[in-house]
C-alpha positions as CSV (number, residue, x, y, z in Angstrom):
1,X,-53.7,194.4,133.9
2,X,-52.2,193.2,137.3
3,X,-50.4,189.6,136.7
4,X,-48.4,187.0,138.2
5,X,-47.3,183.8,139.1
6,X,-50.8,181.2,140.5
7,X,-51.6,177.5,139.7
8,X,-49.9,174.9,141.4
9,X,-50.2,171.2,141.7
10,X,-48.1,168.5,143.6
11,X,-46.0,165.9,142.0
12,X,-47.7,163.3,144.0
13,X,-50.7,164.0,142.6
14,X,-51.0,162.3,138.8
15,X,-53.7,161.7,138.5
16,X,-55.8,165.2,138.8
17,X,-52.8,167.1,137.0
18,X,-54.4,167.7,133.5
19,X,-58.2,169.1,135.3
20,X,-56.1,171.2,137.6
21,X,-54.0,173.0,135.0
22,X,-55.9,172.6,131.8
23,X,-57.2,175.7,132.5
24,X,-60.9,175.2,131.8
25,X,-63.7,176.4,134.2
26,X,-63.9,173.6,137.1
27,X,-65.9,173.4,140.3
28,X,-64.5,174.9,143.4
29,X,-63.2,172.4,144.8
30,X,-59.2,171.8,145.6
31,X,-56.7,169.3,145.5
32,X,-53.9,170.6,147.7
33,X,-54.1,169.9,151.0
34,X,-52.9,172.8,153.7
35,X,-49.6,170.8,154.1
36,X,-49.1,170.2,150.7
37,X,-49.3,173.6,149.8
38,X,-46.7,173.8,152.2
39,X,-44.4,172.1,150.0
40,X,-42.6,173.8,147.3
41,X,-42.1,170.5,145.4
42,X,-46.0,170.5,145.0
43,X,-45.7,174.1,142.8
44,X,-42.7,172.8,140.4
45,X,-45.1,170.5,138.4
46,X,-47.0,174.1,136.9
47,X,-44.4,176.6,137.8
48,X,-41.2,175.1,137.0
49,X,-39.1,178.4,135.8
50,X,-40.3,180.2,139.1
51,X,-39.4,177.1,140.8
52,X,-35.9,176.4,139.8
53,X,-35.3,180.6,139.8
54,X,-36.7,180.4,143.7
55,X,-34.4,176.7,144.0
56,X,-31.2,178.6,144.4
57,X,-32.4,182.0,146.0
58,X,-31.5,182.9,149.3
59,X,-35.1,182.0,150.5
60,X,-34.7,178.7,149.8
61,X,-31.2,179.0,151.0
62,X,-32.4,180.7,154.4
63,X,-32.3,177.5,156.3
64,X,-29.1,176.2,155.1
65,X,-27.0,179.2,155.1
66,X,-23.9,178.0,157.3
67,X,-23.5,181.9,159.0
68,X,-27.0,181.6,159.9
69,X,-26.9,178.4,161.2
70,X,-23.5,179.2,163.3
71,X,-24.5,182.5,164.2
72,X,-27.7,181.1,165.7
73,X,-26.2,178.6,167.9
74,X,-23.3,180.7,169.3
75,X,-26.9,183.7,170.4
76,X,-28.5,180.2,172.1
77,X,-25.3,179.9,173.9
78,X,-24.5,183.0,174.5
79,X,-27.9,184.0,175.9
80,X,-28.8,181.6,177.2
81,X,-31.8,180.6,175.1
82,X,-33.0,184.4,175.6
83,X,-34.4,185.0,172.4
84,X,-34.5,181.7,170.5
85,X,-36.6,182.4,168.0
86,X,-34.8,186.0,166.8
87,X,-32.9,184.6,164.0
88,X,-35.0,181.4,162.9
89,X,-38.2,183.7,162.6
90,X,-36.9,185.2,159.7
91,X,-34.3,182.1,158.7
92,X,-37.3,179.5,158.6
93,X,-40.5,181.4,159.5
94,X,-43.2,178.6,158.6
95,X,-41.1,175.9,161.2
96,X,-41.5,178.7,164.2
97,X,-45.4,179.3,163.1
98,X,-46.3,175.5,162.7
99,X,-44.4,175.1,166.2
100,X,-41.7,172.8,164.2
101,X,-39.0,174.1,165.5
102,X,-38.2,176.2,168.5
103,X,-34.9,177.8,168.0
104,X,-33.9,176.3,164.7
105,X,-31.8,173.9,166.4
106,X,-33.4,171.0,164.9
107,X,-33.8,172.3,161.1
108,X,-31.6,169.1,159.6
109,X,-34.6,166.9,160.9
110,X,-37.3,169.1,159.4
111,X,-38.9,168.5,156.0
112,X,-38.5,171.1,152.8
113,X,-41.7,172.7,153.5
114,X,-40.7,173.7,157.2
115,X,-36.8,175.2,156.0
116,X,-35.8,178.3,154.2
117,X,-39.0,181.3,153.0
118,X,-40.7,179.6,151.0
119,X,-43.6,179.9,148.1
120,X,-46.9,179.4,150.6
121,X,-45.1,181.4,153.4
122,X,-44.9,184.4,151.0
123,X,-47.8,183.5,148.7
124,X,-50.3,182.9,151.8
125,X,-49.5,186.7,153.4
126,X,-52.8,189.3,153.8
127,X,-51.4,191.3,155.8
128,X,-48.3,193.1,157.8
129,X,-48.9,194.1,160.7
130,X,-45.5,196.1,161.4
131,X,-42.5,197.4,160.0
132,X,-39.3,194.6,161.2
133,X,-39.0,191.5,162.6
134,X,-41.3,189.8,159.6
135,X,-44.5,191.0,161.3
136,X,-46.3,188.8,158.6
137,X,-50.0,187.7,158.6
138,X,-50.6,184.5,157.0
139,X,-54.2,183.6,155.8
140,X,-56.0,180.3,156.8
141,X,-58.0,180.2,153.5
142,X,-55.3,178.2,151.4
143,X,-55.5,180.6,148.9
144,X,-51.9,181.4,147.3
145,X,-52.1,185.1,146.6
146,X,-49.7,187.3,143.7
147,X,-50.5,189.9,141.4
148,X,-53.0,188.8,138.7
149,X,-56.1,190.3,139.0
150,X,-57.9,187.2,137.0
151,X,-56.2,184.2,138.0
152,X,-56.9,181.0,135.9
153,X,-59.5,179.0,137.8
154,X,-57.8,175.4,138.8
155,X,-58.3,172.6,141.1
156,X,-54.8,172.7,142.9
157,X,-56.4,176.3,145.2
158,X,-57.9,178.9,144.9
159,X,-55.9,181.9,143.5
160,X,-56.2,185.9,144.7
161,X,-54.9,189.2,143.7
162,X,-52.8,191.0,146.3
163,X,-51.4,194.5,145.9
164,X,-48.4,193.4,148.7
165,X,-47.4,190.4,146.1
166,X,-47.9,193.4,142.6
167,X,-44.7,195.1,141.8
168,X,-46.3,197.4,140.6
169,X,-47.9,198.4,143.2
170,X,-46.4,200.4,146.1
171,X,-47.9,198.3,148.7
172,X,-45.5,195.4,147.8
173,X,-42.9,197.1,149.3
174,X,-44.0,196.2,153.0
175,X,-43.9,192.4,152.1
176,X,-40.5,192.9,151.0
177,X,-39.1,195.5,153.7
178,X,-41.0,193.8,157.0
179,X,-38.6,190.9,157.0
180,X,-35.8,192.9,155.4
181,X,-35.3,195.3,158.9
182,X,-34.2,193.9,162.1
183,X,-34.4,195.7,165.0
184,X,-32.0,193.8,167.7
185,X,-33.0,192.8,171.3
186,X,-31.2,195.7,172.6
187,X,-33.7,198.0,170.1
188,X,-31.0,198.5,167.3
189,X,-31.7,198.9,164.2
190,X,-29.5,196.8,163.1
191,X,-30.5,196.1,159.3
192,X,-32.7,199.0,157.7
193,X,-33.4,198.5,153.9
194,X,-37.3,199.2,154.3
195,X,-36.6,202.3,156.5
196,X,-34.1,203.3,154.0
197,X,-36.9,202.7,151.1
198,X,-39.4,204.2,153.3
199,X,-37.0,207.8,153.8
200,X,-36.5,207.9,149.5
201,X,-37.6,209.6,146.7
202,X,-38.8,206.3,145.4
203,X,-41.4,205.7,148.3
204,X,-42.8,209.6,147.8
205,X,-46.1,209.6,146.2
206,X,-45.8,213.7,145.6
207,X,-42.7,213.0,143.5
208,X,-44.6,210.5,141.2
209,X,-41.4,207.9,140.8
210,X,-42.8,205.2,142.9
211,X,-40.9,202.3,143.0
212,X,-41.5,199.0,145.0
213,X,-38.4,196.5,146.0
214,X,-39.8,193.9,143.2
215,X,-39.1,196.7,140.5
216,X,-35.4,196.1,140.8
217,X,-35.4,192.2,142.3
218,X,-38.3,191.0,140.2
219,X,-37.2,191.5,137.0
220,X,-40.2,191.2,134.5
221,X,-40.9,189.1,131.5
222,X,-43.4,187.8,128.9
223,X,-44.0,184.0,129.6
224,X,-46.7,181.9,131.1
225,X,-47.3,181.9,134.2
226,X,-48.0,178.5,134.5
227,X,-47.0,175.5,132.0
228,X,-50.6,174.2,131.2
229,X,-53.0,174.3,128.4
230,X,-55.2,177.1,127.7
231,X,-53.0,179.5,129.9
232,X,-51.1,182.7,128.0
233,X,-48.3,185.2,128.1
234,X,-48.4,187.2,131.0
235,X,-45.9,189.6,132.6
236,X,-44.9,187.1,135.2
237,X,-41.5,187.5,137.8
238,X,-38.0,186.4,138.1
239,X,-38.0,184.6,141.5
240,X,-34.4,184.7,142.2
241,X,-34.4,188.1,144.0
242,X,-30.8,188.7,143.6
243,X,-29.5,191.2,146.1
244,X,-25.5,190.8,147.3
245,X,-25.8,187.2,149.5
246,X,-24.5,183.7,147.7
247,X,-24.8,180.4,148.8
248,X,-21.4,179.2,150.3
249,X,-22.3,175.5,150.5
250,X,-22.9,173.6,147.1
251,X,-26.6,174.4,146.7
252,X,-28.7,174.3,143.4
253,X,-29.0,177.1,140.9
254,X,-25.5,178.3,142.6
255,X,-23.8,179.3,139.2
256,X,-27.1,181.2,137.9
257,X,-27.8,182.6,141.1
258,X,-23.8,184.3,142.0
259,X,-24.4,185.1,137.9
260,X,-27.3,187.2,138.9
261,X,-25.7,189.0,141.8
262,X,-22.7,190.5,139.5
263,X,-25.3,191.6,137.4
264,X,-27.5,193.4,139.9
265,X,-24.2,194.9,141.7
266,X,-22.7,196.2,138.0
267,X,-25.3,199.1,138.1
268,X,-25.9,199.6,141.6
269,X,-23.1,203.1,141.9
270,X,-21.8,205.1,139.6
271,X,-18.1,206.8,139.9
272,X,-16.0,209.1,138.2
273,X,-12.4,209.8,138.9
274,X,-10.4,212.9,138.3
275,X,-6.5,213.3,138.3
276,X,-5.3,216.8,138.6
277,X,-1.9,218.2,139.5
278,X,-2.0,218.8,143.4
279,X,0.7,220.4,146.1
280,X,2.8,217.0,146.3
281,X,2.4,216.0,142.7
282,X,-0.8,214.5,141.9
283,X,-4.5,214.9,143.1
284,X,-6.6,211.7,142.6
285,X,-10.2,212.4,143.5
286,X,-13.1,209.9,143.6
287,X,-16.9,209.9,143.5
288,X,-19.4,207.5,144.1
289,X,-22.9,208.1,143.7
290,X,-25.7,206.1,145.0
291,X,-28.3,207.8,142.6
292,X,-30.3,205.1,141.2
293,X,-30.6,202.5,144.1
294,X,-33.6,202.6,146.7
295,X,-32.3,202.3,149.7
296,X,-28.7,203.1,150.8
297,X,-25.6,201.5,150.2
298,X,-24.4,198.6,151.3
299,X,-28.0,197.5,152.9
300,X,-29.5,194.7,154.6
301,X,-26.8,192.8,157.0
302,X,-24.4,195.9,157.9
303,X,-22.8,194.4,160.9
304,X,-21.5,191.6,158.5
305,X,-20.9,193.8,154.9
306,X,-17.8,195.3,154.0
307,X,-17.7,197.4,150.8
308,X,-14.5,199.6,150.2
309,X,-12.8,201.8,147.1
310,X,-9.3,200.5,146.1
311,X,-6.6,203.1,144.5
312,X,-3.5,202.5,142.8
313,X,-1.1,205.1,141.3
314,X,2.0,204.1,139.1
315,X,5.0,205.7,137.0
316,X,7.0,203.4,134.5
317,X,4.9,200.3,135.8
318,X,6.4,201.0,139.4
319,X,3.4,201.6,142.0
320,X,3.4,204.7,144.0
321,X,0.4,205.0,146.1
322,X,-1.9,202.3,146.9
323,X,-5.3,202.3,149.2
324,X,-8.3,199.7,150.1
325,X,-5.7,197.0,149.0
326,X,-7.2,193.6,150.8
327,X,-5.7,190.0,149.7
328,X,-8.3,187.6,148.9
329,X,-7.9,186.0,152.5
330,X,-7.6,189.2,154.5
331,X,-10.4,191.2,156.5
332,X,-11.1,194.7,155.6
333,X,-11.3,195.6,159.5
334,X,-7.4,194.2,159.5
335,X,-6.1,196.1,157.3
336,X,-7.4,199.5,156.4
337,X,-5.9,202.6,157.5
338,X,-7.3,206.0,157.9
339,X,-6.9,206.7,154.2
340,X,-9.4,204.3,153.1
341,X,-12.8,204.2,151.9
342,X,-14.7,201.5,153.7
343,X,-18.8,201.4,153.6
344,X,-19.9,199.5,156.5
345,X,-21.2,199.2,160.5
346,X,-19.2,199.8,163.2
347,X,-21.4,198.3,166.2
348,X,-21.5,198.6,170.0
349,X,-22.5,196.7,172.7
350,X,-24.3,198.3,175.7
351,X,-20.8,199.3,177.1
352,X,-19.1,200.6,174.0
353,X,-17.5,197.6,172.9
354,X,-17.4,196.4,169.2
355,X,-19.5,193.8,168.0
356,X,-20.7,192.6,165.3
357,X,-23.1,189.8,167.0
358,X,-26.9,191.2,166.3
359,X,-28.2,189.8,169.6
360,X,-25.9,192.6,171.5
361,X,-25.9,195.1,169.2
362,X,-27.1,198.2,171.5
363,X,-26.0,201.1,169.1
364,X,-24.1,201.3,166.1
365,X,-22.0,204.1,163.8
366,X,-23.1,204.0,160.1
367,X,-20.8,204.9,157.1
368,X,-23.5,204.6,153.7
369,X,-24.0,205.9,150.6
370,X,-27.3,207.8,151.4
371,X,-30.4,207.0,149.8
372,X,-31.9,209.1,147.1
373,X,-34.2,211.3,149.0
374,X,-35.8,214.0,146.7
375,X,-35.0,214.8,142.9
376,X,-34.6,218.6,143.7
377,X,-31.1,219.6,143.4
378,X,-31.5,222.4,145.4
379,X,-32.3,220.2,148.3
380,X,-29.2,219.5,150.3
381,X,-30.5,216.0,150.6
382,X,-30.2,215.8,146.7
383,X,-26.6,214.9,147.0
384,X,-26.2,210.6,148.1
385,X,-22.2,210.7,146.9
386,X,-19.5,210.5,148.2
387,X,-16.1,212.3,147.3
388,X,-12.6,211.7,148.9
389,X,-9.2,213.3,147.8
390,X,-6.1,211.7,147.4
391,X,-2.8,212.9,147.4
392,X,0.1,211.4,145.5
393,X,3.5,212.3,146.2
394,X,5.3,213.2,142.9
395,X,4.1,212.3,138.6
396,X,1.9,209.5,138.0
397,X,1.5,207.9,134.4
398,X,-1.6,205.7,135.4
399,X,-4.2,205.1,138.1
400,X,-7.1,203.0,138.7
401,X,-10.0,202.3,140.9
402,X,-12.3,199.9,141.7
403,X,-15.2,199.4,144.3
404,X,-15.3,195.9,145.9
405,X,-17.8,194.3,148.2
406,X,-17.9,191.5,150.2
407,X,-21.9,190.0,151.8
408,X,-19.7,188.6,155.0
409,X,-16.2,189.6,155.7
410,X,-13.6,187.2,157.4
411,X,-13.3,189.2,160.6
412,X,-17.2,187.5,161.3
413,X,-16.1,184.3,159.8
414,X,-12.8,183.7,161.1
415,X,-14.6,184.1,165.3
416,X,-17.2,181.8,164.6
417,X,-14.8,179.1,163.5
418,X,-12.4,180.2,166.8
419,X,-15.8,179.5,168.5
420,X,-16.4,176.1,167.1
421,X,-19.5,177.0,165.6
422,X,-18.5,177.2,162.3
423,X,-16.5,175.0,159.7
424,X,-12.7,176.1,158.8
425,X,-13.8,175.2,154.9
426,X,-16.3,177.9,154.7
427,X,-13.7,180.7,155.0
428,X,-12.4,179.8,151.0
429,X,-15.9,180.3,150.0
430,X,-16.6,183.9,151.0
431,X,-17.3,186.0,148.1
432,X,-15.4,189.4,146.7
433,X,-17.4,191.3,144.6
434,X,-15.8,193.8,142.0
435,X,-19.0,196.2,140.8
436,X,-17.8,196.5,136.9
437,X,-19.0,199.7,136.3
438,X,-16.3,201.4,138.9
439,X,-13.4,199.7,137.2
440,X,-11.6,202.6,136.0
441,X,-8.5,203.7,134.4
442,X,-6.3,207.0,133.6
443,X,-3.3,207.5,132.0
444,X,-1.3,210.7,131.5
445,X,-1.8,209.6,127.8
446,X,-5.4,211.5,128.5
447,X,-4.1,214.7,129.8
448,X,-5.6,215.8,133.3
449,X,-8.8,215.4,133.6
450,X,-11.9,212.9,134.4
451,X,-13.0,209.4,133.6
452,X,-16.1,207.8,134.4
């Protein structure tokens, strides 16, 4: 049976609250107004856990994300006002529709309901109408629309099922990856997790693993889906849809939420290392294997992701080789050398110059772990791994690896503070991630061989 998350009722609104969630059979007629719907506020009263899960998510955090906001005004400046609404569409897509705001210049003036994605811009969707640029279709009916196919009747609106809001339905996946790809002005694609969905085994109907984007960032549970009377356990959805982002400004749910993200990353790749004698010594070599994720990695924001392999070798404690060493402070783009391991986006502006703005992206040179494209090993496009050799002058008692990952590196931070459109404080909040799973370790102890 096809279930999620439906009743809501505002705050504001005491005095109906027990005959819109008692859960009894009512007449058809609705409390919430269209602009109260709007309001996330009026959904806590019935759907507190999905509210405070959703509280400190990046959707509610769209608005208020400092490299949004900074990015956005230096593309007004830059362009001149060009294409004003390319990042707030996306940023805080019910302000643009309800003519709010037009180039989110103004979001600090602008209510709740206006700022961030929030539950009626994703709950009122019936249909998408493209693939990028949240090409989203939002109904006029004021019904709030998710995956259970009998929704309790209530007085706060009317309820629908909706295979784009079921996780378990295939379909879902275009609600997710239509505002999850950005193409640029210049017709770059500059962010590509749907495509990268779209090209994978997972998206394949002949190869029967279907999986949609909620699968991994919708975890399931048993629970109700609303706290009222009369309503039972469904499967209903964790709404903090961790991916690799954290907030950077104190923000609620911020512990939970950067909680949730190390779990997610833990199990993203897998590795194994292998240290073998070699012609100068020693032979370190590394794999990393993007076989369970659905869509390549990194994903989403490429031009501002850095994700890289560090390698240490050591006899008697004293460190001989070392690569994808970065100090917490430093840029990736600063200081890697030829040796390394990075995972990223170089990108190019219409005269070969490196960027990483998205409004002038005009081409761009992709290093990814590939996306799982068919489960037949005899397929080239089997293989999504990555294997690179090092070689260690001389013996080595001990070596270890580790795969790291930053959502914004300081090479993006650091010019939009030189550009005045950022604050200096935000560059001791940016976030290194250390996926657990890749921490490993040999020592000679073990006799050549591999570890994973």
């Amino acid at each position: 049976m096809k279930r999620a998350l439906f009743i809501a009722v505002p705050i504001a609104i005491a005095a109906g609250w027990l005959s819109s969630c008692s859960g009894q059979p009512i007449a058809k007629t609705y409390d919430l107004t269209r602009e109260q719907l709007q309001n996330p506020e009026s959904c806590k009263s019935c759907h507190e856990n999905h509210y405070n899960e959703w509280s400190g998510s990046m959707h509610a955090y769209a608005s208020d994300d400092p490299i949004f906001r900074a990015l956005n005004k230096k593309m007004l400046r830059d362009t001149s006002g060009a294409n004003p609404t390319f990042c707030v569409q996306c940023h805080a897509p019910v302000a643009v529709r309800e003519g709010a705001t037009k180039d989110g210049n103004n979001l600090d003036q602008l209510p709740v309901s206006m700022r961030g994605v929030t539950c009626y811009f994703c709950h009122s969707v019936d249909a998408v109408l493209g693939t990028h640029n949240n090409p989203l279709q939002l109904a006029s009916d004021g019904k709030m629309r998710a995956a259970i196919s009998d929704p309790t009747e209530n007085k706060a609106h009317p309820s629908a099922y909706s295979t784009l809001h079921d996780r378990d339905d295939v379909e879902s996946a275009k609600l997710c990856g239509a505002c999850h790809d950005i193409v640029s002005p210049l017709g770059a694609h500059v962010e590509r997790t749907y495509s990268e969905w779209q090209s994978s085994l997972f998206a394949n109907p002949q190869l029967g693993k279907q999986l949609a984007c909620g699968k991994c960032h919708t975890e399931g549970r048993s629970d109700v889906a609303a706290n009222a009377p009369g309503v039972g356990l469904r499967t209903v959805h964790d709404h903090k849809m961790a991916g690799v982002d954290v907030a950077l400004t104190p923000f609620a749910q911020s512990t939970e939420q950067h909680a949730a993200v190390q779990v997610n990353l833990n199990t993203t790749i897998t590795t194994k290392m292998c240290v073998r004698p070699g012609r100068l010594g020693t032979n370190v070599e590394i794999t990393i294997d993007n076989g369970f994720v659905g869509h390549g990695w990194p994903s989403g924001a490429m031009p501002d992701r850095r994700a890289w392999l560090e390698v240490d070798a050591s006899l008697l404690g004293a460190t001989t080789f070392s690569s994808g060493k970065v100090a917490a402070a430093q840029s990736v783009k600063d200081v890697q050398t030829s040796d390394w391991l990075v995972l990223g986006d170089s990108d190019y502006t219409t005269d070969k110059k490196l960027t990483h703005r998205l409004w002038e992206i005009a081409s761009y040179d992709s290093s990814q772990l590939s996306v799982p494209v068919t489960s037949d090993p005899q397929d080239p496009r089997f293989y999504h791994s990555i294997t690179k050799v090092y070689e260690v002058v001389g013996d080595v008692d001990k070596v270890t690896m580790a795969v790291h990952i930053r959502p914004v590196d300081f090479d993006v931070v650091d010019e939009l503070i030189a550009s005045g459109d950022l604050g200096a404080a935000i560059r001791d909040k940016i976030q290194t991630f250390t996926l657990q799973n890749t921490v490993l370790e040999w020592t000679s102890s073990k006799g050549f061989g591999c570890v994973k």
